[in-house]
Every structure is written in structure tokens, then in C-alpha cells.
C-alpha positions as CSV (number, residue, x, y, z in Angstrom):
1,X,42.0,195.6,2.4
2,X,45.3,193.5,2.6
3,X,45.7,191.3,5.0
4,X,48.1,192.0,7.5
5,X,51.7,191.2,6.4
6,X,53.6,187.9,8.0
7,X,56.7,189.3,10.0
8,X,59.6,188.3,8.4
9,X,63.4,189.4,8.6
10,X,64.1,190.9,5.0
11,X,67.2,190.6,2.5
12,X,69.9,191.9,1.6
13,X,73.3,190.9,-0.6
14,X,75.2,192.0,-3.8
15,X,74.9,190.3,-7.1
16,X,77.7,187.7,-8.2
17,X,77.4,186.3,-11.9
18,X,76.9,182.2,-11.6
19,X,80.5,180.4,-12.2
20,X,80.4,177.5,-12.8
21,X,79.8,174.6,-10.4
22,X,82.7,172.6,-8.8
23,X,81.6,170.3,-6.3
24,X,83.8,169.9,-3.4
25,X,85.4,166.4,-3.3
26,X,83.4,165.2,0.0
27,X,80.4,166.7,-1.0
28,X,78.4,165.7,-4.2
29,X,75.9,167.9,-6.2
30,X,72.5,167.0,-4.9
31,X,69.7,164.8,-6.7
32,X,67.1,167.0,-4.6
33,X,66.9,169.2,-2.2
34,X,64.4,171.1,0.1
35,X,63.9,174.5,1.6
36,X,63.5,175.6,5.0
37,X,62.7,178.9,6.3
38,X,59.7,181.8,6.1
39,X,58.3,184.3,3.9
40,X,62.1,185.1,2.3
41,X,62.1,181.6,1.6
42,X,58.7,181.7,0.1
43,X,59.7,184.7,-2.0
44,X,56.8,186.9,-0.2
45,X,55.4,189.9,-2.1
46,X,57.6,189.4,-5.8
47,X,54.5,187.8,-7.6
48,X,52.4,189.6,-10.2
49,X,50.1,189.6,-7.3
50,X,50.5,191.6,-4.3
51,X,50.6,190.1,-0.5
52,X,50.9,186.6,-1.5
53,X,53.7,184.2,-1.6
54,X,55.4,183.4,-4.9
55,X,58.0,180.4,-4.2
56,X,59.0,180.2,-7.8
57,X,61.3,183.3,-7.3
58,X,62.7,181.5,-4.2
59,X,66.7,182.2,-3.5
60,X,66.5,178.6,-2.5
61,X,64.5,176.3,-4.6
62,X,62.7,179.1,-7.4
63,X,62.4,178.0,-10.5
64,X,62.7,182.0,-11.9
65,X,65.6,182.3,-14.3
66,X,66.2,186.2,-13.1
67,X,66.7,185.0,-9.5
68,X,69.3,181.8,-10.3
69,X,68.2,179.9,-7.0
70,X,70.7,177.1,-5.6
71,X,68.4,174.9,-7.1
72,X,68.9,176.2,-10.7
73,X,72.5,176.4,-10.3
74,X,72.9,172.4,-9.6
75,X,70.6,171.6,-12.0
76,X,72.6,172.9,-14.7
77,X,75.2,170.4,-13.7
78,X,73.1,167.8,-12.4
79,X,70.0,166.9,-14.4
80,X,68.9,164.4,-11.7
81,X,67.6,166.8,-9.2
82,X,65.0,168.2,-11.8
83,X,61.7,168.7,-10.3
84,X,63.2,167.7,-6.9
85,X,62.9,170.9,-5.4
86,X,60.3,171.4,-2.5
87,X,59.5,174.7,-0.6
88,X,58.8,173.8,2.8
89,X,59.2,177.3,4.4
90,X,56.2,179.1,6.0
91,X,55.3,182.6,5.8
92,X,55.4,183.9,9.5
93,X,57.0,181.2,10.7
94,X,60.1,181.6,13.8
95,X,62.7,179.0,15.1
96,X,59.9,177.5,17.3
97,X,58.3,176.1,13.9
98,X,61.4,174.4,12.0
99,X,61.7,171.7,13.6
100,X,57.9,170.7,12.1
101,X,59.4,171.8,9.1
102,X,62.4,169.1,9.0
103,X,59.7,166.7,9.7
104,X,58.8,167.6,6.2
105,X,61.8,167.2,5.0
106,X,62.6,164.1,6.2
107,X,59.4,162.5,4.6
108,X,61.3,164.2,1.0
109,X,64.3,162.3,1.2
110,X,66.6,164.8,0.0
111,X,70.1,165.3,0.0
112,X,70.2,169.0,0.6
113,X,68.4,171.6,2.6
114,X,68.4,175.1,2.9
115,X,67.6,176.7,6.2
116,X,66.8,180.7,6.5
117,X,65.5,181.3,10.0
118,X,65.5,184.2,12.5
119,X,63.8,187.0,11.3
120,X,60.4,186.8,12.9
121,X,62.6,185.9,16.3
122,X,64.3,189.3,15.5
123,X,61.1,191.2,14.1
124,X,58.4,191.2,16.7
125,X,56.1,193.6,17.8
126,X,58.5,194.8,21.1
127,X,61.9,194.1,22.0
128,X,60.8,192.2,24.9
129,X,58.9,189.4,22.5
130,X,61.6,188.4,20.6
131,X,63.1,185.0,20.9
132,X,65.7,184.7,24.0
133,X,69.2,183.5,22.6
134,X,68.4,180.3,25.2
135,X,65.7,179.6,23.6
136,X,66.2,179.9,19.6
137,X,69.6,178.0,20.3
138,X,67.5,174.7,22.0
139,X,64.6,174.9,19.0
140,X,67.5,175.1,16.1
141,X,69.0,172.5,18.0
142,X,65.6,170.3,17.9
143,X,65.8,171.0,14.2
144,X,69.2,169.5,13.5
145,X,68.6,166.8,15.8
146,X,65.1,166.3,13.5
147,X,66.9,166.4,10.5
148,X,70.3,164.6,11.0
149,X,68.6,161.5,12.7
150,X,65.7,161.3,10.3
151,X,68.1,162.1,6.5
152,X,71.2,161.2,8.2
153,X,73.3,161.6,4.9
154,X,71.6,165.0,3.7
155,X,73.7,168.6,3.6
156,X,72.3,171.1,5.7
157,X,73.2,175.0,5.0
158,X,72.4,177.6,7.3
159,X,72.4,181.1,6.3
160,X,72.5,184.1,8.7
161,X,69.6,186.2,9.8
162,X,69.6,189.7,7.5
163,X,70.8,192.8,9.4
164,X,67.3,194.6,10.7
165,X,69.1,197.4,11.1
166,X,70.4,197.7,8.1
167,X,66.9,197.9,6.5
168,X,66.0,200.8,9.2
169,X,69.3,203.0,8.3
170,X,68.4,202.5,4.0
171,X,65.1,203.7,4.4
172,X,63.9,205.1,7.4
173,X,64.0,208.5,5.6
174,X,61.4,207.1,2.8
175,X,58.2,208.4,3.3
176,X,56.3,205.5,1.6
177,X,58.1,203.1,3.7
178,X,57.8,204.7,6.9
179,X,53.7,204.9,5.9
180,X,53.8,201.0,4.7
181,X,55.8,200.4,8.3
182,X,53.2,202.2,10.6
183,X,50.3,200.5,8.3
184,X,50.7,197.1,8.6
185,X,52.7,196.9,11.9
186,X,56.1,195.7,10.4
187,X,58.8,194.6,12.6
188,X,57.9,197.3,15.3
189,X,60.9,196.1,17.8
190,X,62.8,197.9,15.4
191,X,61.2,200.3,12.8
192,X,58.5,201.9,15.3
193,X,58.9,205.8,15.2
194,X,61.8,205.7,12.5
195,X,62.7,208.8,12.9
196,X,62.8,209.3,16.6
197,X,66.6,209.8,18.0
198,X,65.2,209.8,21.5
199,X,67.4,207.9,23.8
200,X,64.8,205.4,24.3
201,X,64.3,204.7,20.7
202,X,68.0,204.6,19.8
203,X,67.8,202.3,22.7
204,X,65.7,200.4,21.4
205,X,67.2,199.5,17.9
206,X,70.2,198.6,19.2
207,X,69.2,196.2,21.4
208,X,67.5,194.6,18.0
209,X,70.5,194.8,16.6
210,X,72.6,193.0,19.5
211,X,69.9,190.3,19.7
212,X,69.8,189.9,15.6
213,X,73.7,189.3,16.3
214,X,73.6,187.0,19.5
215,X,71.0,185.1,17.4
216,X,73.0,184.5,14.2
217,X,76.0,183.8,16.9
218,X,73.9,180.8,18.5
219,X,72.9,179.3,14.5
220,X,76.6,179.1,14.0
221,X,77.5,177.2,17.0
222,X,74.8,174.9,17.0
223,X,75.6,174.4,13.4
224,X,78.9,173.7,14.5
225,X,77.9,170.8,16.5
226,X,76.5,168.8,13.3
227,X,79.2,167.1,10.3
228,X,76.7,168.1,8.2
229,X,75.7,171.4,8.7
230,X,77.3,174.3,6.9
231,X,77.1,178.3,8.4
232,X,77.3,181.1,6.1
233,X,80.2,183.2,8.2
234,X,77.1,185.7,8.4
235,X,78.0,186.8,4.6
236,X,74.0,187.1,4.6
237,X,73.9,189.6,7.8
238,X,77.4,190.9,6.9
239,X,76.1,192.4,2.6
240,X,75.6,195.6,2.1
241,X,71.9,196.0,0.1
242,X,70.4,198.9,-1.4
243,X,67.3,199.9,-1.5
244,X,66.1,198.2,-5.2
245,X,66.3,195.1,-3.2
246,X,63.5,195.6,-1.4
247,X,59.9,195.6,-2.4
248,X,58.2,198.5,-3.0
249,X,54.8,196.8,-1.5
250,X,55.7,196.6,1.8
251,X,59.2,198.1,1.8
252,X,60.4,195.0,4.3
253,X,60.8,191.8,2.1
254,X,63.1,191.1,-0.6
255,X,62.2,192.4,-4.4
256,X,63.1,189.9,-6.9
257,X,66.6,191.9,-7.5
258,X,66.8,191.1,-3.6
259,X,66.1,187.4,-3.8
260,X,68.7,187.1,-6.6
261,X,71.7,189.2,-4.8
262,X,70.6,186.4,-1.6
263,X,70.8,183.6,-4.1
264,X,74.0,185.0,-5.4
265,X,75.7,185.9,-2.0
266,X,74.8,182.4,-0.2
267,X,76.0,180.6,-2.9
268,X,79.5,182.1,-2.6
269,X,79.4,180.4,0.9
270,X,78.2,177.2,-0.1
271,X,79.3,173.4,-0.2
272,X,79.8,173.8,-4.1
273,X,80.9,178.0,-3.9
274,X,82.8,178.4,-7.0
């Protein structure tokens, strides 16, 4: 039997073709980098295995030429960062672990890091256990604290949580999903009874939805509050995805298409966007 699946927030984006690089004046291409995050980070479920992670199809730091990670696209300008790529995201993990996870990161000594955090604060079992707004805001806050005292001169980009909701709408009418949903317990705040247009449940999913927003509101303004920190504008929670960019295993996390359309879309947004 498979083990029970990690809850994390799943992907979403639409696929750009790479430009080339032009890094910004103030901001030069990285000699390394790290990546923060959970199982999107980790590239959960894409591997020839099933239920496993599979970090070298990362939209972060993968190695995979069919994804194009950031990681890829600077090394094709800047040979120096080769092999200075580390995956330091956790399957499962919420806001309440990255600040562990910069720890890491400062012990790397990188000049860039990728954080993509939320969507096990989003996806719990109930609305009422996931992550207050009060409370992700002072653990994100920890994390940029962790991370801009410890690599002082490293660029930190945040991207937003993926839209729940969105995943609900695309395939709550898929059998097989609704089956690999009830299965293995995913993200039950908002894809319990998927069907249901009781009050309650509609109820229910929009009050994931306003706490997926209040959450991505609280990573920009703490972001705000660091030189060194980057938001996304929420292009990640703002893409329309489809369902090919979800995997078929568990019908939550990103498929390799999907890890590429994130790759694509947060790189758009980044210090060196084309």
C-alpha cells in the first residue's frame, strides 16, 4: 500500500519559452543557489517511481532539461553556479518549518534562494487547522530574519501559494481524482465532498480560498520589509492551469508539464525576468 501522501499546495502556470537572460544591473546572476519550500519544491510524484520525491525535475533547482528550472536557466549564462544547486525543501513541510530550513541555507553560502511556502498552511485536514494569518506572517518573518542575518548578501524570491481552489473547480468532476482525494485524505479543508453545493460546503471552500489569499497577502508584505527579498505579484496564484499539469497519481501535485509551466511563470517575475 502507498504511504499516505504529504499535504502540499499543488501548481499551476502557463508555459513561456526561455529568453534569454539579462541580469538586472543591481542584481548579478548567481554562483549558487538553494531551494526552499515542500513537496512542489521537491518535485513530488514526477519520478519513474510513484509516491516518492524526485528533486531533479524541481521548478527551482532540477536538473531535468523538460522542466528548465531557475537553476538551468542561469547556468546557461553563468557556468560558475554548476553543481551549486541544493534542494533544501521538505515534503510536508508548512511555514512553521522554513525557518530550520534557511538554517540550511545559510550553512550553503549561496547567493540565491527560492522559497515556495503555504500550501500545507492552506491544505489541512479542516478549515479550522490551517495556519492563522498572525501566525504564518511571524514564522516567514523568523525565516527572513534567519536568512538575511546569517547570507546577508544572498537574493531571496518568494513565490505565491497556488490557488486551492483552482485545483477543486478543474477537477472536481473527475472521477479518478475525486477517488485519489477521498483515498489518501488530500487537502480535505478544501476538496472533502467535491461535489456537495450544500451551503456548508460552499462555505467551506471559500473560506480556503480567502485564507489561501490573506496568506499570500502576509508573504508579500513581510517580503516587503527585506532589500533582498523579491514577491512574485501572486503570478503563481494568479495562472490559469489545466488539468495536464497535474499528476495523474494523486491528481494534487504538479506533473512534470506542471513543474515546467511554474518554472516558466516564476521566472517571468524574477530578478533576471527577461
Amino acid at each position: 500500500m502507498f504511504r499516505r501522501l504529504p499535504l502540499i499546495a499543488f501548481v499551476l502556470v502557463a508555459i513561456v519559452v526561455a529568453s534569454p537572460i539579462v541580469a538586472h544591473a543591481s542584481v548579478p546572476l548567481p554562483n549558487s543557489m538553494a531551494a526552499t519550500g515542500d513537496s512542489i519544491t521537491r518535485a513530488y510524484n514526477t519520478g519513474g517511481f510513484p509516491f516518492i520525491d524526485n528533486p531533479a525535475a524541481s521548478w527551482s533547482t532540477g536538473t531535468s532539461s523538460t522542466v528548465t528550472s531557475h537553476y538551468l536557466r542561469v547556468l546557461a549564462a553563468n557556468a560558475l553556479i554548476k553543481g551549486k544547486n541544493y534542494n533544501d525543501a521538505k515534503s510536508g513541510a508548512k511555514m512553521a518549518d522554513l525557518n530550520a530550513q534557511m538554517v540550511t541555507v545559510n550553512s550553503q553560502r549561496v547567493d540565491y534562494v527560492t522559497v515556495l511556502m503555504g500550501g500545507n498552511d492552506v491544505c489541512t485536514s479542516t478549515v479550522g487547522t490551517m495556519t492563522s494569518p498572525t501566525d504564518f506572517a511571524s514564522q516567514f518573518t523568523a525565516a527572513m530574519t534567519t536568512i538575511s542575518g546569517g547570507s546577508p548578501n544572498a537574493y531571496v524570491f518568494v513565490a505565491s501559494i497556488p490557488n486551492a481552489y483552482q485545483l477543486w473547480q478543474i477537477l472536481k468532476d473527475n472521477a479518478s481524482a475525486r477517488r485519489a482525494w477521498s483515498t489518501y485524505k488530500i487537502c480535505q479543508s478544501i476538496l472533502a465532498n467535491p461535489l456537495s453545493t450544500a451551503a456548508v460546503d460552499v462555505a467551506r471552500r471559500n473560506a480556503v480560498l480567502q485564507r489561501n489569499i490573506e496568506l499570500n497577502q502576509q508573504l508579500a508584505q513581510v517580503c516587503a520589509t527585506f532589500v533582498r527579498c523579491r514577491f512574485d505579484g501572486n503570478a503563481v496564484f494568479n495562472t490559469a492551469f489545466t488539468a495536464s499539469d497535474i499528476s495523474t497519481r494523486d491528481y494534487f501535485h504538479p506533473s512534470v508539464a506542471g513543474q515546467a509551466k511554474l518554472a516558466s511563470v516564476t521566472w517571468q517575475v524574477s530578478y533576471w525576468a527577461p
